[in-house]
C-alpha positions in Angstrom: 0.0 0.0 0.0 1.5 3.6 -0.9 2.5 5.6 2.1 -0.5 8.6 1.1 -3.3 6.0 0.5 -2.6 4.6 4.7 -1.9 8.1 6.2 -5.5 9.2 4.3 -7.0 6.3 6.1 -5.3 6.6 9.5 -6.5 10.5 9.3 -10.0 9.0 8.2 -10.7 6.6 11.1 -9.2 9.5 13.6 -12.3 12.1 12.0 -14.7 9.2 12.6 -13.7 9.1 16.2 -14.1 13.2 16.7 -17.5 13.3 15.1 -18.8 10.4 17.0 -17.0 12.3 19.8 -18.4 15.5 19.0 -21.9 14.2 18.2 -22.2 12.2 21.3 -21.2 15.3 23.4 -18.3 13.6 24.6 -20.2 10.4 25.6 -18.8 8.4 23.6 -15.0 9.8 23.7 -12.8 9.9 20.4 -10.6 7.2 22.1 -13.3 4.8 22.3 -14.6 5.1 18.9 -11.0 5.1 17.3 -10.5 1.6 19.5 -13.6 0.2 17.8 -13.4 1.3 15.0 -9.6 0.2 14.5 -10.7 -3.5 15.9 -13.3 -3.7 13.3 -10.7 -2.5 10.7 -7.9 -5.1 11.5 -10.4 -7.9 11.7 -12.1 -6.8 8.8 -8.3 -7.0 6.7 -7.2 -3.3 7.4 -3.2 -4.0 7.2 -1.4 -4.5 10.0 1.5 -2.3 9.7 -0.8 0.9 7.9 0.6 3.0 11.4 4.5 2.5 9.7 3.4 2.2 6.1 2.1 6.0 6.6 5.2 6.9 8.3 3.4 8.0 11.5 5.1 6.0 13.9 8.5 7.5 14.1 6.9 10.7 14.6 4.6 9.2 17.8 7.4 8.2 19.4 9.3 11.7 19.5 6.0 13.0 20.0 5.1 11.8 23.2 8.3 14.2 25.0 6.8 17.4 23.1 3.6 17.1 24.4 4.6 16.7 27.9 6.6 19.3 27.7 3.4 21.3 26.1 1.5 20.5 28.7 3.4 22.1 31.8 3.2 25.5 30.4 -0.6 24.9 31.3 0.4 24.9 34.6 -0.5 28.3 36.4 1.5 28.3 39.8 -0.6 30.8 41.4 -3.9 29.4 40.9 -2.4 25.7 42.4 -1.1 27.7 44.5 -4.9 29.6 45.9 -6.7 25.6 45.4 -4.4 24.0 47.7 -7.0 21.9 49.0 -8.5 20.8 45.5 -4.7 20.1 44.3 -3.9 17.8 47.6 -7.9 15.9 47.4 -7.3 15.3 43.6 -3.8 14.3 43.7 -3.9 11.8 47.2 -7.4 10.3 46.0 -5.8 9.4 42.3 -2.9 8.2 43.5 -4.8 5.8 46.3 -7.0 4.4 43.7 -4.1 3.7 41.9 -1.9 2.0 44.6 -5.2 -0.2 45.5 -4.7 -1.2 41.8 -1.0 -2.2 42.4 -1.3 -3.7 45.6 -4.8 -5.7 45.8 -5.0 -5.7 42.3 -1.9 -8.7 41.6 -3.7 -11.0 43.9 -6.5 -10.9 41.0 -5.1 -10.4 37.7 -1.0 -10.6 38.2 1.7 -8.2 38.9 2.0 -7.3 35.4 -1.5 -6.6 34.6 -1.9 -4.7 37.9 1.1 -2.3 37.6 0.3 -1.4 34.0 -3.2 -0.7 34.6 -3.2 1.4 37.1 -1.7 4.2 35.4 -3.6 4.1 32.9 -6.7 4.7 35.7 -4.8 7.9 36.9 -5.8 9.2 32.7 -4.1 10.9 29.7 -2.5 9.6 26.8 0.6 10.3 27.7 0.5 7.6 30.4 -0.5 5.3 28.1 2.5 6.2 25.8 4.8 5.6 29.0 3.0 2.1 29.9 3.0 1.1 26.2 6.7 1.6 25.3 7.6 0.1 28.8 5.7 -3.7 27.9 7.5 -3.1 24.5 10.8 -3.1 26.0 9.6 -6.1 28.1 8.1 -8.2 25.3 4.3 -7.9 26.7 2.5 -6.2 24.6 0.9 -9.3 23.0 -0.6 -10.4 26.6 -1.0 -6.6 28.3 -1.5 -3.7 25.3 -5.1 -4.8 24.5 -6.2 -4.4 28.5 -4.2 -0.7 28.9 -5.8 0.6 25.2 -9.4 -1.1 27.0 -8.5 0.7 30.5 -8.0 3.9 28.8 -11.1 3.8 26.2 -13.4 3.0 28.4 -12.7 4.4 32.0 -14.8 7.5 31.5 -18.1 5.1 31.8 -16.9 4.3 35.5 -16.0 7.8 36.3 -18.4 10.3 34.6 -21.5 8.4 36.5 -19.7 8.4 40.0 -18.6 12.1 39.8 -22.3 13.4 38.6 -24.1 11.7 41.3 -21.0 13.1 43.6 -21.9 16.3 42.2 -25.5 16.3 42.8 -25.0 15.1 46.5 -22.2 18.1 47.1 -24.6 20.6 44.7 -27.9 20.2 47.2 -25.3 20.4 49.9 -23.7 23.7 49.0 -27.1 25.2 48.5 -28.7 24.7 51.9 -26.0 26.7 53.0 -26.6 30.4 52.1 -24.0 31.7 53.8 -21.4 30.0 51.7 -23.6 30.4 48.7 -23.2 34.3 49.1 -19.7 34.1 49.3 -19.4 32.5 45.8 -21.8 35.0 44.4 -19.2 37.3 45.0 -16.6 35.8 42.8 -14.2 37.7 41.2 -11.5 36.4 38.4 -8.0 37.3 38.7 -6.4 39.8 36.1 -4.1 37.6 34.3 -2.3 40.5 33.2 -1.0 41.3 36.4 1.4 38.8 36.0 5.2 39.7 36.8 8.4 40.2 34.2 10.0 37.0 33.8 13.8 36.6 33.1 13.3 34.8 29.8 10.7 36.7 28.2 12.4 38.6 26.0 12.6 34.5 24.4 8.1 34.8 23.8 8.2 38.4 22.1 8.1 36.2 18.8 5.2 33.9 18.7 5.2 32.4 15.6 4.3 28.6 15.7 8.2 27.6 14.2 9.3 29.5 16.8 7.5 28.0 19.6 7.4 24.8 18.3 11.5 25.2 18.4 11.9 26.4 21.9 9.7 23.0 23.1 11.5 20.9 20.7 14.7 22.3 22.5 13.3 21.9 25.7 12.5 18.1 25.4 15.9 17.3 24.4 17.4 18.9 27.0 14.9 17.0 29.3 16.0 13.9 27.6 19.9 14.5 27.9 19.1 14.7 31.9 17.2 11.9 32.3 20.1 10.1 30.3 22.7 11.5 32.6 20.7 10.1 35.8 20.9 6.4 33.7 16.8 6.4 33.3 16.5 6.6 36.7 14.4 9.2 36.6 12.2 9.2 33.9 11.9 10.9 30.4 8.3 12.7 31.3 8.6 13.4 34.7 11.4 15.9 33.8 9.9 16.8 30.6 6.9 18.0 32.7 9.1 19.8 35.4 11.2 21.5 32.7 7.6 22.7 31.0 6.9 24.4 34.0 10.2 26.4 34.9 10.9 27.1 31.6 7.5 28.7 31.4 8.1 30.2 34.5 11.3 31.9 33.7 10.0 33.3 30.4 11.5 31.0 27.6 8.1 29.1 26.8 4.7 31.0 26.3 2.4 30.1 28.0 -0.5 26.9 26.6 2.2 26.6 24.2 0.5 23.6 22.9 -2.5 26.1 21.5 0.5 28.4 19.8 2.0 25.6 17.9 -0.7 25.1 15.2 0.4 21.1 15.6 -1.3 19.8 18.8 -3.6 17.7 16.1 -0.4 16.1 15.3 1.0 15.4 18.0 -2.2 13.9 19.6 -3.1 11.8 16.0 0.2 10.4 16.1 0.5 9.3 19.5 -2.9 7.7 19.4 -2.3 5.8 16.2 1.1 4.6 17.0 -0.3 2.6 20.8 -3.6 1.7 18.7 -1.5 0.2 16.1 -0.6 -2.8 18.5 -4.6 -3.8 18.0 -3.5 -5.5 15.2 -2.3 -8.6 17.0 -5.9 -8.6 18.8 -8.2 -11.3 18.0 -11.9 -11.7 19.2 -10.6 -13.6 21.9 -8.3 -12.2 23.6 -10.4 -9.1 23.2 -12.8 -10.9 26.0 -9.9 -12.7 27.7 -9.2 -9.2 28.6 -12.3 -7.7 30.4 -11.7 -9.1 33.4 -8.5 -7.3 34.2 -10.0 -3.9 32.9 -13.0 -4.4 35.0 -11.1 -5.7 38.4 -8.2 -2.3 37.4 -11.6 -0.1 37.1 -13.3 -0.9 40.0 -10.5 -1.4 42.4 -9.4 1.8 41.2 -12.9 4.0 41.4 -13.2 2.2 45.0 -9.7 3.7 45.9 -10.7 7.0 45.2 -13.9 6.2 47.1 -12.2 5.2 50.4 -9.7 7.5 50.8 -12.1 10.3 49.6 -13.9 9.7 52.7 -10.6 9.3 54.9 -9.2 12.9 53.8 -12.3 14.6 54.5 -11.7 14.5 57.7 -8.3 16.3 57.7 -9.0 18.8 54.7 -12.1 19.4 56.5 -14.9 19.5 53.4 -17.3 17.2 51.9 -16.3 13.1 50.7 -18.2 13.5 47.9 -16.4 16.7 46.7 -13.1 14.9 47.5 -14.5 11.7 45.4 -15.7 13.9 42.6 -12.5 15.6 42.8 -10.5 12.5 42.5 -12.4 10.7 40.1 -11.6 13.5 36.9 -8.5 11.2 36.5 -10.8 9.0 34.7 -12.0 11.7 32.1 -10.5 15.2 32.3 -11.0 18.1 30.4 -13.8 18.9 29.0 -15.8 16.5 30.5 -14.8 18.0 34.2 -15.7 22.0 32.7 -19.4 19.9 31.0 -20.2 18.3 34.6 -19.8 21.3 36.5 -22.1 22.9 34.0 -24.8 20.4 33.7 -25.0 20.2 37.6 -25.4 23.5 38.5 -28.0 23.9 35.3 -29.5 21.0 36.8 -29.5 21.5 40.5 -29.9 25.3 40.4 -33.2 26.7 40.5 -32.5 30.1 40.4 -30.1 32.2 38.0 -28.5 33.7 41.3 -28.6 29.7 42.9 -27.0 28.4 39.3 -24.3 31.2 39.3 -22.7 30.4 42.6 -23.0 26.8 41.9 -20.9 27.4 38.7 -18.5 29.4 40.5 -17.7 26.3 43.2 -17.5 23.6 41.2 -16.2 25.1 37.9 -12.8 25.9 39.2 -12.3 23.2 41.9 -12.9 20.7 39.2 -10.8 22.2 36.5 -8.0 22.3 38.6 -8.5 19.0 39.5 -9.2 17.5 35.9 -5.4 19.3 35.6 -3.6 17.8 38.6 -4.9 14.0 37.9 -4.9 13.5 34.0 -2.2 15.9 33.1 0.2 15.8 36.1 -0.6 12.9 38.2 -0.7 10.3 35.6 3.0 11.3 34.4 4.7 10.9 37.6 2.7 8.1 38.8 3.6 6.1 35.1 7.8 7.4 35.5 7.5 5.8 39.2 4.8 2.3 38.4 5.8 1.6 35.1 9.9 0.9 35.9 8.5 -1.8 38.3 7.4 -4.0 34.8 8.7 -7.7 34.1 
C-alpha cells in the first residue's frame, strides 16, 4: 500500500472518532470510537503495519516528550497555588486508587497486569504512551497492550456516572448553605495581566508557531539528555513535565504553548495511532480474555478514590463527595470535568443567582482537578509504576 493511501485512512478513522466524539457530546469519547473502530478495521483485513506504512510511527514516538513538555506550560503556579485543598484531594485520591490497583489488584489479575493498569486509571494519553513503550521493552505487549488501550477507552463510563451523582450530593449540599452560597456570588477572576516580568521573556516576544514549536523541541531534548545523565532513573516525562513548567516560568516558553503551535492535532493523531497500532495482533478472543483485568483495574481503582475520599475529609475538613468527585476526573479530564460542573449546577440550580454560585464552586475546583490527575498525576505516577514492569 502507498504511504498517502494509509496516512489518508489513518486521518479518516481518527475524523470518525471526533464526530462520533463531537456528536455524542463527549459520551462516547474519540478514544473509544478510534478503539472500535480500528478493531473492526484489523479484523475486517485493514493492514497491519498501515501506522508504519504512513510513516506515522517514528513521529509518535518523538512526539510523546513534546507534548509533555506542552503540557506544563498549562500549569498556572498561582492558581495551584490559591486551590491548595483541591490540588492535595485530587492528587492523594488518584494516587490511592491507583496503589489499590498495584497492591490488591496482583492477587487478582497478576503483577503485570496490575502495575500497567493502574496508570492508565490515573488518565491521559501520555501515560499510556509511558505504559506502552515500557511492555515493549519487556516483550508484553501481546498479553497486556489490548487491556491498557481497553483501561484507557473505556474508563470515562466508570468515572463520569460516579462524579455526577457526587456532584448532585455536594450541589444540594452547598445550597442549603446560604452563607457560603453568598460568598461565591461574590466571585471575582483574577487579572491575568497582572502577572510579573519573567527573566526569559524577552525569548516569547516572537510567537510564531516555528518558533514556539523550536523552543519546546529544544526543551524536550534537554529534558532527555538529563534523564540520560541520571541512567533512566528518573524518567523521560517526569522531567519533561518539570522542565515545561520552569521554563514557562522563567520566560522562555509561552504560556498553553500547545495552543500556539498550530500542531497539537499532530501530535495527539500520532500518538494515538502509534499505541492503537498494537490492536493488530488482537483477536476476538483475547479481546474478551481481557475484560476481566480492565474491570477488576476499574473498579479497584474507582473504590480507591472512594475510600480514601472519605478518609481525607476528615483532615481537609470538606465534603467526601467533593473529594470523590475531585479524584475521580483522572478518569476523564477536560472537558468532560468543565461539562459536569455545567450540567450540575444547570441542573440542581433553581434560580439564575442559585445556578451562578454553583458554577463558581465547582467550575474551578474541578478544572483544577481535571489538571492535577490526568495531566500531572498520571506522568509521575507512570515514571515511578511503570519501571516496576517484568
Amino acid at each position: 500500500m502507498a504511504a498517502i493511501y494509509a496516512l489518508t485512512i489513518c486521518l479518516v478513522l481518527y475524523a470518525i472518532g471526533d464526530i462520533v466524539s463531537v456528536k455524542t457530546k463527549g459520551l462516547l469519547s474519540l478514544v473509544f470510537v478510534l478503539c472500535v473502530v480500528m478493531l473492526i478495521g484489523f479484523w475486517c483485513g485493514l493492514p497491519t503495519d498501515i501506522v508504519t506504512t504512513a510513516g506515522i510511527a517514528p513521529l509518535g514516538k518523538v512526539s510523546a516528550s513534546l507534548l509533555v513538555v506542552g503540557v506544563g506550560t498549562t500549569m498556572n503556579t498561582k492558581e495551584l497555588m490559591r486551590q491548595w485543598k483541591t490540588v492535595i484531594a485530587s492528587f492523594c485520591c488518584c494516587t490511592a486508587g491507583v496503589l489499590l490497583i498495584v497492591f490488591v489488584g496482583r492477587f487478582i489479575i497478576g503483577t503485570d497486569a496490575a502495575i500497567a493498569g493502574a496508570p492508565i486509571f490515573a488518565g491521559a494519553s501520555v501515560a499510556l504512551m509511558i505504559v506502552n513503550e515500557a511492555l515493549e521493552n519487556v516483550g508484553l505487549t501481546d498479553t497486556l497492550g489490548v487491556v491498557v488501550i481497553l483501561i484507557f477507552a473505556l474508563q470515562k463510563f466508570i468515572g463520569v456516572p460516579l462524579c455526577s451523582f457526587c456532584l448532585n450530593r455536594e450541589a444540594r449540599a452547598f445550597l442549603k448553605d446560604r452563607e457560603k452560597m453568598q460568598k461565591y456570588l461574590a466571585v471575582t477572576t483574577e487579572d491575568a495581566a497582572s502577572e510579573k516580568k519573567r527573566p526569559l521573556s524577552f525569548f516569547s516576544k516572537t510567537n510564531k508557531p516555528v518558533y514556539n514549536f523550536t523552543k519546546v523541541a529544544l526543551v524536550a531534548s534537554l529534558s532527555t539528555a538529563l534523564s540520560t545523565l541520571t541512567q533512566d532513573k528518573v524518567n523521560v516525562y517526569i522531567i519533561c513535565l518539570v522542565m515545561g513548567v520552569l521554563f514557562t516560568e522563567l520566560g522562555f516558553l509561552p504560556r498553553n504553548a500547545l495552543s500556539k503551535l498550530d500542531s497539537y492535532f499532530l501530535l495527539l493523531f500520532s500518538i494515538l495511532m502509534t499505541i492503537f497500532s498494537s490492536l493488530a495482533k488482537v483477536t476476538p478472543q483475547t479481546l474478551v480474555q481481557s475484560f476481566i483485568p480492565v474491570l477488576v483495574v476499574l473498579l479497584l481503582g474507582a473504590a480507591g478514590v472512594v475510600v480514601f475520599a472519605f478518609l481525607l475529609s476528615k483532615v481537609l475538613k470538606q465534603s467526601a463527595w467533593l473529594n470523590i468527585a475531585l479524584g475521580i476526573t483522572c478518569t476523564f479530564g477536560f472537558p468532560t470535568t468543565v461539562m459536569l460542573s455545567e450540567e450540575i449546577a444547570n441542573g440542581v440550580g433553581t434560580t439564575d443567582e442559585e445556578k451562578s454560585a454553583l458554577r463558581n464552586y465547582l467550575l474551578p475546583q474541578m478544572t483544577v482537578a481535571g489538571f492535577i490527575t490526568v495531566t500531572i498525576g498520571s506522568v509521575i505516577l507512570a515514571g515511578i509504576i511503570v519501571p516496576l514492569l517484568g
